[in-house]
DRENDO-1510 file (C-alpha; in Angstrom, 1 decimal, always signed):
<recs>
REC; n; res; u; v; w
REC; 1; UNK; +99.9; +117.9; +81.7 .
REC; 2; UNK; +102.6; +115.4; +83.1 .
REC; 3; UNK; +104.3; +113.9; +80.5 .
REC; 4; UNK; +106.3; +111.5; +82.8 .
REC; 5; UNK; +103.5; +110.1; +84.6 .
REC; 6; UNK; +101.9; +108.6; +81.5 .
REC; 7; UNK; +105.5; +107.7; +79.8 .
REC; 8; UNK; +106.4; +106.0; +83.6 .
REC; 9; UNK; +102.9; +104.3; +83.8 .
REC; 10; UNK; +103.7; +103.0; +79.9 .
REC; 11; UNK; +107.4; +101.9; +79.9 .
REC; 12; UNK; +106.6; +100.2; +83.7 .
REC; 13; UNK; +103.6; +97.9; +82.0 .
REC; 14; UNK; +105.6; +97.5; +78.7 .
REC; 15; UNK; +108.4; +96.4; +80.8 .
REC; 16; UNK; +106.5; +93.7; +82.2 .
REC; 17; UNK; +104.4; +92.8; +79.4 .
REC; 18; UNK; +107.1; +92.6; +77.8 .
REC; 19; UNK; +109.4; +90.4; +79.9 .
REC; 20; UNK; +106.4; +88.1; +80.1 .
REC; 21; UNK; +106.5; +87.6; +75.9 .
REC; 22; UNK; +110.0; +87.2; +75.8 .
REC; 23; UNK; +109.6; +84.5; +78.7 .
REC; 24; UNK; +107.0; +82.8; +75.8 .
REC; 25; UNK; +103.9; +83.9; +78.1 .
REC; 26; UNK; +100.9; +85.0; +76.4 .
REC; 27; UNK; +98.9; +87.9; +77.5 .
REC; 28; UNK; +95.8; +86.2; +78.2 .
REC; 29; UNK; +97.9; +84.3; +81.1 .
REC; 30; UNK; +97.7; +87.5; +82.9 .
REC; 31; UNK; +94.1; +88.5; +82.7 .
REC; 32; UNK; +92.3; +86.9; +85.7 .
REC; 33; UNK; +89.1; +88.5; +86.3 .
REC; 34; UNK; +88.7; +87.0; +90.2 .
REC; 35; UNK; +92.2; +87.6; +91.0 .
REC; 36; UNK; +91.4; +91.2; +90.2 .
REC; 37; UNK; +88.1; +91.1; +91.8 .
REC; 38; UNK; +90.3; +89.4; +95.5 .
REC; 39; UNK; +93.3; +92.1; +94.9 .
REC; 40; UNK; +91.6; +95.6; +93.9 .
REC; 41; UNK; +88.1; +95.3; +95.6 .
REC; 42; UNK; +90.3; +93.9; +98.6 .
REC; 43; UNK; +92.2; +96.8; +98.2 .
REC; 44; UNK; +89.8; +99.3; +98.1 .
REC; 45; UNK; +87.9; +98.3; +100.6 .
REC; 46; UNK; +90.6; +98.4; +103.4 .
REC; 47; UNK; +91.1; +101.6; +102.3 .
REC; 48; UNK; +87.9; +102.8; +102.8 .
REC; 49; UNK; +87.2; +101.0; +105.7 .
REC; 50; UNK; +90.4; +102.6; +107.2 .
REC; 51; UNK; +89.6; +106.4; +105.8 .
REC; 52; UNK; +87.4; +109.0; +106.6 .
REC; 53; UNK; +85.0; +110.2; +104.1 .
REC; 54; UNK; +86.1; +113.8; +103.7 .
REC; 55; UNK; +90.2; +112.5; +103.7 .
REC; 56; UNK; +89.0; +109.8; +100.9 .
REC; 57; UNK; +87.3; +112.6; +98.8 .
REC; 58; UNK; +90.4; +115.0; +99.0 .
REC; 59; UNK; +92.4; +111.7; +97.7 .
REC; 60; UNK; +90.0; +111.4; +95.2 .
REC; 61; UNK; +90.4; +114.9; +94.2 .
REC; 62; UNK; +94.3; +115.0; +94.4 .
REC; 63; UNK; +94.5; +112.3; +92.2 .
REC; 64; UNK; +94.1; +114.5; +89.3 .
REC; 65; UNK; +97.7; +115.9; +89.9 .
REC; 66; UNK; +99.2; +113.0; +88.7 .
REC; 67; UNK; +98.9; +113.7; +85.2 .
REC; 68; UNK; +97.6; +117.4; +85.8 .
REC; 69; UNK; +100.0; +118.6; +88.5 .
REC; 70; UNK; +99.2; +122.1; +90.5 .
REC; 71; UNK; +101.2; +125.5; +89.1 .
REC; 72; UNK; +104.2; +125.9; +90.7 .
REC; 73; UNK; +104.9; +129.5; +89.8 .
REC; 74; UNK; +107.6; +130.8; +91.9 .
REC; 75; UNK; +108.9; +134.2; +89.4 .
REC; 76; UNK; +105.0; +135.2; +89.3 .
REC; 77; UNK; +104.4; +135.2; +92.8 .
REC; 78; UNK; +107.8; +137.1; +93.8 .
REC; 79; UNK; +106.5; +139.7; +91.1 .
REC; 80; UNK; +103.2; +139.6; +93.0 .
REC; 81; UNK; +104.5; +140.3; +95.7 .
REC; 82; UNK; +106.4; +143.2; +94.8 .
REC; 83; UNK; +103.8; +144.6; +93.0 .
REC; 84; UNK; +101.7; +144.4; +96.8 .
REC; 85; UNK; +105.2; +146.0; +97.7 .
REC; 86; UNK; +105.3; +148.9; +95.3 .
REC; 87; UNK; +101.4; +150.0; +96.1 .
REC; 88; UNK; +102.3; +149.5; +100.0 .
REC; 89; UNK; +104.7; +152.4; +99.3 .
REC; 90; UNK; +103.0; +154.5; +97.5 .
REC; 91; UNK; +99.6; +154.6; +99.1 .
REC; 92; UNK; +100.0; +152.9; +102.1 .
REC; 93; UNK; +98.7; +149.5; +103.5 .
REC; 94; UNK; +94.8; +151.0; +102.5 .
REC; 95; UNK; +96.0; +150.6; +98.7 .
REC; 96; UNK; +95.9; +147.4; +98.8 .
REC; 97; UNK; +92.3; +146.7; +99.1 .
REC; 98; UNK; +91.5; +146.7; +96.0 .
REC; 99; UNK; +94.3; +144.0; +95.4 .
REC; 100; UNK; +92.2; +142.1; +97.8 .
REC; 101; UNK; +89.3; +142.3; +95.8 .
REC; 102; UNK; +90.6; +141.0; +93.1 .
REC; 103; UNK; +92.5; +138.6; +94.5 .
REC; 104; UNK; +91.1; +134.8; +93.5 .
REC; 105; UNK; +93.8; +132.9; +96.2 .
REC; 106; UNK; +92.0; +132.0; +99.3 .
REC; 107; UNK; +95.3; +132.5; +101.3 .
REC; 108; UNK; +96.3; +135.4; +98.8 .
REC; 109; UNK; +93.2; +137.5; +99.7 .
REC; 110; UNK; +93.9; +136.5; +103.6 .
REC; 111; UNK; +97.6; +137.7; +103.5 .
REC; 112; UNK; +96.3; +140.5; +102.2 .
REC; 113; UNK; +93.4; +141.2; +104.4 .
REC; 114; UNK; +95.5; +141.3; +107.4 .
REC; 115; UNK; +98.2; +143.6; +105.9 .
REC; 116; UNK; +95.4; +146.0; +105.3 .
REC; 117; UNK; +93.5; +145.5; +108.7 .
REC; 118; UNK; +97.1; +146.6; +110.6 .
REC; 119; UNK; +97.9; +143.2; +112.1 .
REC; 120; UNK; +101.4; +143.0; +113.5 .
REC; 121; UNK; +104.2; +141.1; +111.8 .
REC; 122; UNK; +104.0; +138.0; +114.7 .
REC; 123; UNK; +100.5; +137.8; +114.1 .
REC; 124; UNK; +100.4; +137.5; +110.2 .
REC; 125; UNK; +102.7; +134.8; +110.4 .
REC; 126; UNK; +101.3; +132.3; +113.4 .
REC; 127; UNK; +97.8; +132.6; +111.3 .
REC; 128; UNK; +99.0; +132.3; +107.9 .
REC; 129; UNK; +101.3; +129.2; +108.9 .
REC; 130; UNK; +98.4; +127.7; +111.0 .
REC; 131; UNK; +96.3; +128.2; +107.3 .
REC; 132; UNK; +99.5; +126.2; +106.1 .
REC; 133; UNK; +100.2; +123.7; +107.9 .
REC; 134; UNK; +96.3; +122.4; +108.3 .
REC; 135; UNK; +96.3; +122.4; +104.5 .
REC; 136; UNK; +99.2; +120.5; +103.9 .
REC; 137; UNK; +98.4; +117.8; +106.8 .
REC; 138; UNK; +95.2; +117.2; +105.2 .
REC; 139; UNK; +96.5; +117.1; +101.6 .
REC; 140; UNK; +99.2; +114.6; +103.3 .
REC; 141; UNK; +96.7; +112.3; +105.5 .
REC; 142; UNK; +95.0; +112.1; +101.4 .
REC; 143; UNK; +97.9; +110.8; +100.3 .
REC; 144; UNK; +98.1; +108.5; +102.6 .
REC; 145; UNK; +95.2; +106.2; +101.4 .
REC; 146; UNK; +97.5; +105.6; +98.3 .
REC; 147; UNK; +100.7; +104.8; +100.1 .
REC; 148; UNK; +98.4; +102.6; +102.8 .
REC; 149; UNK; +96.8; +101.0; +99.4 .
REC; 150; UNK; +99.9; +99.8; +98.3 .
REC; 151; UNK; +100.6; +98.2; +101.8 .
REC; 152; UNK; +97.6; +96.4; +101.7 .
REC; 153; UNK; +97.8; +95.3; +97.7 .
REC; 154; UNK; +100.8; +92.7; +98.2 .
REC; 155; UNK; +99.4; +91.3; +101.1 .
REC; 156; UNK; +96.0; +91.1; +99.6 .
REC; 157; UNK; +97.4; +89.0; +96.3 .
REC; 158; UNK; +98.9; +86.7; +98.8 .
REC; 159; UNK; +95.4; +86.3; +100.0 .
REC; 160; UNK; +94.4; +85.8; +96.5 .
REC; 161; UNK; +96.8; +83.5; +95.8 .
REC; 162; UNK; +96.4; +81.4; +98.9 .
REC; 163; UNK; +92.4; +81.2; +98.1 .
REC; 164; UNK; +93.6; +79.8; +95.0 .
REC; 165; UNK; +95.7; +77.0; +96.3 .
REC; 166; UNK; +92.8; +75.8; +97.9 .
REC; 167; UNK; +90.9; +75.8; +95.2 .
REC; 168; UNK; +93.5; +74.0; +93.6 .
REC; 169; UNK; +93.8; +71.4; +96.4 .
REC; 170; UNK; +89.8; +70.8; +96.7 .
REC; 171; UNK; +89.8; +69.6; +92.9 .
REC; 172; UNK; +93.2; +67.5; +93.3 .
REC; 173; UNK; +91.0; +64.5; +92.1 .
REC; 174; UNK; +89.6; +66.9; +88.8 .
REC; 175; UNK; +92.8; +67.9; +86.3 .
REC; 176; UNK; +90.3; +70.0; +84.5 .
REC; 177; UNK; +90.0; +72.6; +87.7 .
REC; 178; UNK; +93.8; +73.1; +88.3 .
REC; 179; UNK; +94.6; +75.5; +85.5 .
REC; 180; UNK; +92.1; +78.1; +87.1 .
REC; 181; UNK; +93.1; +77.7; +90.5 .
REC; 182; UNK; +96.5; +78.2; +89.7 .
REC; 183; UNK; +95.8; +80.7; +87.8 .
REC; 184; UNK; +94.3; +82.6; +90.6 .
REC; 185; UNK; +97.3; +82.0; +92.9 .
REC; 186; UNK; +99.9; +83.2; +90.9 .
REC; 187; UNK; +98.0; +85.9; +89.4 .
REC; 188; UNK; +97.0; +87.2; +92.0 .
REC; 189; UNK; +100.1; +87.9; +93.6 .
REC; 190; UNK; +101.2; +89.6; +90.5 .
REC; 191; UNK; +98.5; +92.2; +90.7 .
REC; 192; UNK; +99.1; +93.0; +94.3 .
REC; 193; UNK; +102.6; +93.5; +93.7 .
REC; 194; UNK; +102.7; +95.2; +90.5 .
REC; 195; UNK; +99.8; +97.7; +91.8 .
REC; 196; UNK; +101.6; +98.6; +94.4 .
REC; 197; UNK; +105.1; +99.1; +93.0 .
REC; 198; UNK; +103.8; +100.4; +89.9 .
REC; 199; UNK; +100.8; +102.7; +90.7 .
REC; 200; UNK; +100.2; +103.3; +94.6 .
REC; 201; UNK; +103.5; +103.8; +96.4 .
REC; 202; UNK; +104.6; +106.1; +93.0 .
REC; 203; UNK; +101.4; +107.8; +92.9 .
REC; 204; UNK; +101.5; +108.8; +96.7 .
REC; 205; UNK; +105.6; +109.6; +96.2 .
REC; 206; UNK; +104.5; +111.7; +93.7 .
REC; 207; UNK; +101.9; +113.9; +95.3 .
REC; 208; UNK; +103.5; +114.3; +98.8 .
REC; 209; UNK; +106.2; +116.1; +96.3 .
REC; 210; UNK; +103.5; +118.1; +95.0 .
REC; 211; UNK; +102.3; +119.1; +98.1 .
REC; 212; UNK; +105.7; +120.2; +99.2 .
REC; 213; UNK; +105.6; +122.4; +96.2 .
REC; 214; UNK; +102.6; +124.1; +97.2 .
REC; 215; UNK; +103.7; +124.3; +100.8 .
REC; 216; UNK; +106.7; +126.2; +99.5 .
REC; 217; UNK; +104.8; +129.0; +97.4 .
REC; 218; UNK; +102.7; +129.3; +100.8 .
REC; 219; UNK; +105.8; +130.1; +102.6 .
REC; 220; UNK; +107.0; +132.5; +100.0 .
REC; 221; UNK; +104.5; +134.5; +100.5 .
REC; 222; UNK; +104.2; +134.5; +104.1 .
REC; 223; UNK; +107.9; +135.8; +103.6 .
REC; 224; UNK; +106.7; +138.6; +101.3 .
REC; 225; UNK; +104.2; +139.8; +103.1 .
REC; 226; UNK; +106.1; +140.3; +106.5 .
REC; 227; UNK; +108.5; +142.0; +104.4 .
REC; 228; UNK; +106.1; +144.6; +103.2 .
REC; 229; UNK; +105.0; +144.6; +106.8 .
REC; 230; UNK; +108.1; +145.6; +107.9 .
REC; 231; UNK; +108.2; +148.3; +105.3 .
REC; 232; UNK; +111.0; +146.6; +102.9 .
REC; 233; UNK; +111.8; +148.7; +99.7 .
REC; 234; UNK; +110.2; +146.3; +97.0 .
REC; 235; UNK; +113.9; +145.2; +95.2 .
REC; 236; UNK; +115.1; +144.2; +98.0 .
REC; 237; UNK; +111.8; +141.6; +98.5 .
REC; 238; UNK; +112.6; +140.7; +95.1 .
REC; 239; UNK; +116.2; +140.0; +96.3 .
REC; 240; UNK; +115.6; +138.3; +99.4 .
REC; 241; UNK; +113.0; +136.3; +97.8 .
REC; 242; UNK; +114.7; +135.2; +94.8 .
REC; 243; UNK; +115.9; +132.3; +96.4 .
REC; 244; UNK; +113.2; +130.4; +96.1 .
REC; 245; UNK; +113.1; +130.3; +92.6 .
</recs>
């Protein structure tokens, strides 16, 4: 669990909550239920409109790393590797089958699959990188709907806010209706920008770093396995690979 991501999501709002009390605001001043309704529905529904569905479930889905972020386990997969190393030695590429059996990571098992079916070092790599590339840009184009969200938000408070200014100016004649409508315009504005400055554009900062991360332990082990390949002694994979860590 991310720690950060819920102590950044609570010092952000406490920041401005706070700010607002020491201004002598009230909370209530803040809660708007149709400036919400213009800003976040608004929101959302460029989004969608914008997204395919498949890209808008894999956002869905990579929201989770925010507070639950992906293993990044560099040490384990260098041991791994020269484990794959070791066995590659000892009883050949054949040895390794049984690796692949066991082997729960979808571009693990394929590594290993064409280490054991004799493909040439040139080969391994174009298809494993292919594999890599096509799963980050998708993971990215996901992350996208957040960053594209918190375009649209500020724009969409304006919206909101403008809506309410002529609400405002229809009921000139009624003093009763101007608190709401101004209420609307200015709070609306504050949604859009807050939501975008201090959930989207974070949120989509924070998983294209993520998804660097995993593009990075992909790479390691495209690394590794050309080394065995190549029939490198397994220390000096460890070696070579230690940089990443």
């Amino acid at each position: 669990m991310d720690i950060l991501s819920f102590l950044g999501i609570i010092i952000a709002f406490a920041a401005l909550l706070g700010g607002n009390f020491l201004e002598g605001g009230a909370l209530q001043s803040l809660i708007n239920v149709p400036a919400a309704l213009i800003v976040f529905g608004g929101t959302f529904g460029a989004a969608m409109l914008q997204t395919p569905m498949l890209t808008l479930q894999r956002s869905l889905q990579l929201f989770g790393w925010v507070f639950n972020p992906p293993p990044v386990k560099f040490a384990e997969q260098i041991k791994k590797i020269s484990d794959w190393a070791i066995i590659s030695r000892r009883s050949g590429l054949l040895g390794l089958e049984k690796m692949a059996d066991k082997e729960k990571d979808i571009f693990s098992k394929k590594a290993l699959n064409l280490l054991i079916d004799g493909s040439n070092p040139q080969s391994i790599r174009r298809i494993l990188e292919a594999d890599m590339i096509l799963a980050e840009q998708r993971d990215l184009d996901a992350v996208k709907v957040y960053a594209s969200m918190g375009g649209y938000a500020p724009t969409i408070g304006i919206i909101g806010a403008v809506m309410g200014l002529i609400y405002v100016m229809r009921n000139l004649a009624d003093p009763a209706e101007l608190g709401s409508g101004i209420a609307i315009a200015f709070v609306a504005t504050i949604y859009g920008v807050a939501a975008a400055n201090l959930l989207l554009l974070p949120i989509a900062n924070k998983l294209t770093l993520y998804i660097n991360q995993q593009s990075q332990v992909k790479e390691l082990l495209i690394e590794g396995v050309l080394y065995i390949a190549d029939g490198e002694n397994p220390k000096a994979i460890e070696m070579k690979l230690s940089g990443y860590l």
